[in-house]
NUVO-345885 format. One record per residue: residue number from 1; residue in one letter; x, y, z of N, C-alpha, C, O in turn. Coordinates in nm, 3 decimals, decimal comma, m for minus. Layout:
# NUVO-345885
NODE   pos   code        nX        nY        nZ       caX       caY       caZ        cX        cY        cZ        oX        oY        oZ
NODE   NUM      A         X         Y         Z         X         Y         Z         X         Y         Z         X         Y         Z
...
END
This chain:
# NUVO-345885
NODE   pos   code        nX        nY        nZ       caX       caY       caZ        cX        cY        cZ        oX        oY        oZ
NODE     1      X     9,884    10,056    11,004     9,861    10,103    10,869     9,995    10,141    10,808    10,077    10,194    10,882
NODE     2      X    10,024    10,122    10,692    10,117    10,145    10,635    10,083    10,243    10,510     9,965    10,272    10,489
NODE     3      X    10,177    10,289    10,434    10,178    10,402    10,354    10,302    10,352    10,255    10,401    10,282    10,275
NODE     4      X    10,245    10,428    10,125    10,349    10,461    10,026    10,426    10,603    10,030    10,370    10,712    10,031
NODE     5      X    10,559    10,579    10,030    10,643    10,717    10,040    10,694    10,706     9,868    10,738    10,613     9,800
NODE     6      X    10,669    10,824     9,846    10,706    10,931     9,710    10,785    11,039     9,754    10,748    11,152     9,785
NODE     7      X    10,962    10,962     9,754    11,087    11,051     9,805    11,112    11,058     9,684    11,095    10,977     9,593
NODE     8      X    11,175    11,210     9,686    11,253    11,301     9,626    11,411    11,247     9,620    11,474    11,210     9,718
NODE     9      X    11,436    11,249     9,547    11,638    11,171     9,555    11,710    11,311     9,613    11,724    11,428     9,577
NODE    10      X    11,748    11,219     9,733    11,864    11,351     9,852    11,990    11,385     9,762    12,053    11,486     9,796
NODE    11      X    12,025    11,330     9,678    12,173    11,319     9,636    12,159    11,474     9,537    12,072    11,484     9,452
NODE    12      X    12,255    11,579     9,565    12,211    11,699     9,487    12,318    11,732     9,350    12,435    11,697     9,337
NODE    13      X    12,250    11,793     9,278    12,377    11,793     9,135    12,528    11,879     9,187    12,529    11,987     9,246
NODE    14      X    12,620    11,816     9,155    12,624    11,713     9,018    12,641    11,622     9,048    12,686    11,554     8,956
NODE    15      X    12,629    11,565     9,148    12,668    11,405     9,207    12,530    11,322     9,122    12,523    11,217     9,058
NODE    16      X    12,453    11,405     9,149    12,304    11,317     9,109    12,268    11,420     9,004    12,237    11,529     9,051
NODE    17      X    12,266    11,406     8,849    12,227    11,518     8,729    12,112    11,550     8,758    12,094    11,670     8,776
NODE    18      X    11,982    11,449     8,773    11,847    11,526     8,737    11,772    11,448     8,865    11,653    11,417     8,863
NODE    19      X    11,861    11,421     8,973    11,762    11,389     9,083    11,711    11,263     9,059    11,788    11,195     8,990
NODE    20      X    11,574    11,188     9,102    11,502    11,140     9,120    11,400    11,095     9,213    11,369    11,177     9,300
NODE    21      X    11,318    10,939     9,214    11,236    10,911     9,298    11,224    10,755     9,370    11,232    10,646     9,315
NODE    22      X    11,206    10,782     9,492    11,224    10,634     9,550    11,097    10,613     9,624    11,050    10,693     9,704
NODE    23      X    11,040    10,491     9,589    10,947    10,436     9,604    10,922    10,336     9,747    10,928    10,216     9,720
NODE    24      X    10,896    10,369     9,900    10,905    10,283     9,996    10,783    10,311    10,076    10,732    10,417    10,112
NODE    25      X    10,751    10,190    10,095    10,629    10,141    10,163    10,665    10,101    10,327    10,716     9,998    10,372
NODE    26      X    10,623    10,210    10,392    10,673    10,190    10,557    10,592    10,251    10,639    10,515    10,334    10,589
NODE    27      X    10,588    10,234    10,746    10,468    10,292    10,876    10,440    10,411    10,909    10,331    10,457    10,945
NODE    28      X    10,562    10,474    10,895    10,592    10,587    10,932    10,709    10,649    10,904    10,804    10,587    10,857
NODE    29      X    10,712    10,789    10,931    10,858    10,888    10,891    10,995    10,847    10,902    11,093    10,858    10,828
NODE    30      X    10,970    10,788    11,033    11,084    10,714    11,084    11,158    10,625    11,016    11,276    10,638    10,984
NODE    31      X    11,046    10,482    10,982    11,070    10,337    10,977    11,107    10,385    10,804    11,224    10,352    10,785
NODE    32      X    11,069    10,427    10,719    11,110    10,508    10,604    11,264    10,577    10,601    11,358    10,523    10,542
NODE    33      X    11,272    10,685    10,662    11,422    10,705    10,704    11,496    10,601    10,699    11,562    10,587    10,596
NODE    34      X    11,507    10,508    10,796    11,565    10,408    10,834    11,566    10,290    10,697    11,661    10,248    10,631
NODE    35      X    11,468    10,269    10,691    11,497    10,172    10,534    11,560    10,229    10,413    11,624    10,175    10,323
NODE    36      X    11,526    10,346    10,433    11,645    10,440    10,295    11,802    10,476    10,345    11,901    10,516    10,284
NODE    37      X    11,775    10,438    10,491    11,976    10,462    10,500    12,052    10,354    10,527    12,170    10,354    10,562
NODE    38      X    11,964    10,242    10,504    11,995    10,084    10,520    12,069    10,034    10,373    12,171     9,975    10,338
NODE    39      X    11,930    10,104    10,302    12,000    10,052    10,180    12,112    10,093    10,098    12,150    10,210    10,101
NODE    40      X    12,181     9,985    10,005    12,350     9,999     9,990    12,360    10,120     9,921    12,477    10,146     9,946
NODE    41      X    12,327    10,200     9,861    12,316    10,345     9,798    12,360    10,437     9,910    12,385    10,553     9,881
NODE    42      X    12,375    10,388    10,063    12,356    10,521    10,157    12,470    10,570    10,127    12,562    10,509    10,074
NODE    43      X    12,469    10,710    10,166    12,618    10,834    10,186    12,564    10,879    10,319    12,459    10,944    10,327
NODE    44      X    12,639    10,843    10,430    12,627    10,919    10,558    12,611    11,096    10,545    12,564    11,173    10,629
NODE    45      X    12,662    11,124    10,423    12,685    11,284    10,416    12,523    11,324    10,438    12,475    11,409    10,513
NODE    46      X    12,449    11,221    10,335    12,259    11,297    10,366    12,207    11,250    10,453    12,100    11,308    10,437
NODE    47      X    12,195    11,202    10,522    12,131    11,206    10,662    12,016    11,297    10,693    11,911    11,263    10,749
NODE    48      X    12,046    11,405    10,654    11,988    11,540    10,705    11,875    11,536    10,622    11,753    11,531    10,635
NODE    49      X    11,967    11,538    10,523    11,855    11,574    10,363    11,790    11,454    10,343    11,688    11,484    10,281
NODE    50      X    11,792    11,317    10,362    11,727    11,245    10,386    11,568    11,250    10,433    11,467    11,222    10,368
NODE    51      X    11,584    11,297    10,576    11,469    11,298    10,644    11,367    11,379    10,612    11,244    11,368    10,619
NODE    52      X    11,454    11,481    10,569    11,410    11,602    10,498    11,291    11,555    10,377    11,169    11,566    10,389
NODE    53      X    11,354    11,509    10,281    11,257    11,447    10,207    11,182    11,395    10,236    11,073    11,420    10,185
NODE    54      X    11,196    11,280    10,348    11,100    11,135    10,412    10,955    11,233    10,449    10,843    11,214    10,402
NODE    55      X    11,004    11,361    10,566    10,838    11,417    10,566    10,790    11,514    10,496    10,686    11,571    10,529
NODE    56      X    10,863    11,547    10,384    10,774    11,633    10,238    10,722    11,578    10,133    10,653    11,630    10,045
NODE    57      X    10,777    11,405    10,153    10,762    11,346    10,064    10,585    11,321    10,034    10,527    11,388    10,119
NODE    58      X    10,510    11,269     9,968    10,380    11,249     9,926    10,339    11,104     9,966    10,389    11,002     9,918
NODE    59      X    10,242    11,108    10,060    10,223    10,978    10,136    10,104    10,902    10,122    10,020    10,970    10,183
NODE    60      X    10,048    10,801    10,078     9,942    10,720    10,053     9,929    10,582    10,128    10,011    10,491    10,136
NODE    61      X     9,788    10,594    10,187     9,781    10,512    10,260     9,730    10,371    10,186     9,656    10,392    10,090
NODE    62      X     9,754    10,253    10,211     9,775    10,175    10,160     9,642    10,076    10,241     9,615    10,062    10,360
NODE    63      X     9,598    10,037    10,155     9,446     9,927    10,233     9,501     9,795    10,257     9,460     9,745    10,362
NODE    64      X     9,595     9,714    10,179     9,642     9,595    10,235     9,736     9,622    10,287     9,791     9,732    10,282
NODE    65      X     9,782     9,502    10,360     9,878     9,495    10,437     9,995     9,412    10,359     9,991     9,300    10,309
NODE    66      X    10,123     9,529    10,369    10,202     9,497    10,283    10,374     9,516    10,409    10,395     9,573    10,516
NODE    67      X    10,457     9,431    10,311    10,589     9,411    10,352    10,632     9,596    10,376    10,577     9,675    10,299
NODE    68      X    10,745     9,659    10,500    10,764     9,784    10,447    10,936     9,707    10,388    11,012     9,612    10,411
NODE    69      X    10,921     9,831    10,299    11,049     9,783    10,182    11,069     9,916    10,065    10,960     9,951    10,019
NODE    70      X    11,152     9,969    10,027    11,214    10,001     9,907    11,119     9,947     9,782    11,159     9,834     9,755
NODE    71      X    11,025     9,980     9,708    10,958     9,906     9,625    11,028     9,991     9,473    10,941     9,987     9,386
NODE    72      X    11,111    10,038     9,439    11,147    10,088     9,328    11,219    10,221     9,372    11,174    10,295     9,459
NODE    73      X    11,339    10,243     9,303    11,394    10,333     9,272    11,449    10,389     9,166    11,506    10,306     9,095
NODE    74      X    11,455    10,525     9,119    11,490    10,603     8,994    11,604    10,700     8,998    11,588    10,821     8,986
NODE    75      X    11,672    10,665     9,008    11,789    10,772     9,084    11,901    10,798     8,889    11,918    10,730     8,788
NODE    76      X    11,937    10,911     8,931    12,085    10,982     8,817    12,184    10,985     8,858    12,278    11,029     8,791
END
């Protein structure tokens, strides 16, 4: 089963003004983590704060079976 993740943007002001939200569809806490520090946006500095988000983030389970992937992001 897979899930929609509703992350919080790690990047904190003023690097990032008003935050945002990233949109990834993955199995679990983990496989989520991992596809958000893959992609070319990463800063090794969040790591922490990363994961952080991955399990506060708001999670929906998903009835088809879908690619896991980055499906949209909103970032400042």
């Amino acid at each position: 089963m897979k899930y929609l993740y509703l992350v919080d943007y790690w990047v904190p002001f003023p690097s990032s003004e008003y935050g945002g939200l990233v949109s990834v569809i993955a199995e679990n806490d983990q496989e989520c983590h991992d596809l958000l520090r893959d992609c070319e946006d990463y800063d090794d500095r969040y790591t922490q704060k990363i994961m952080e988000r991955v399990v506060n983030a708001n999670k929906f389970a998903l009835l088809d079976e879908e690619t896991s992937r980055i499906v949209d992001s909103f970032t400042t």
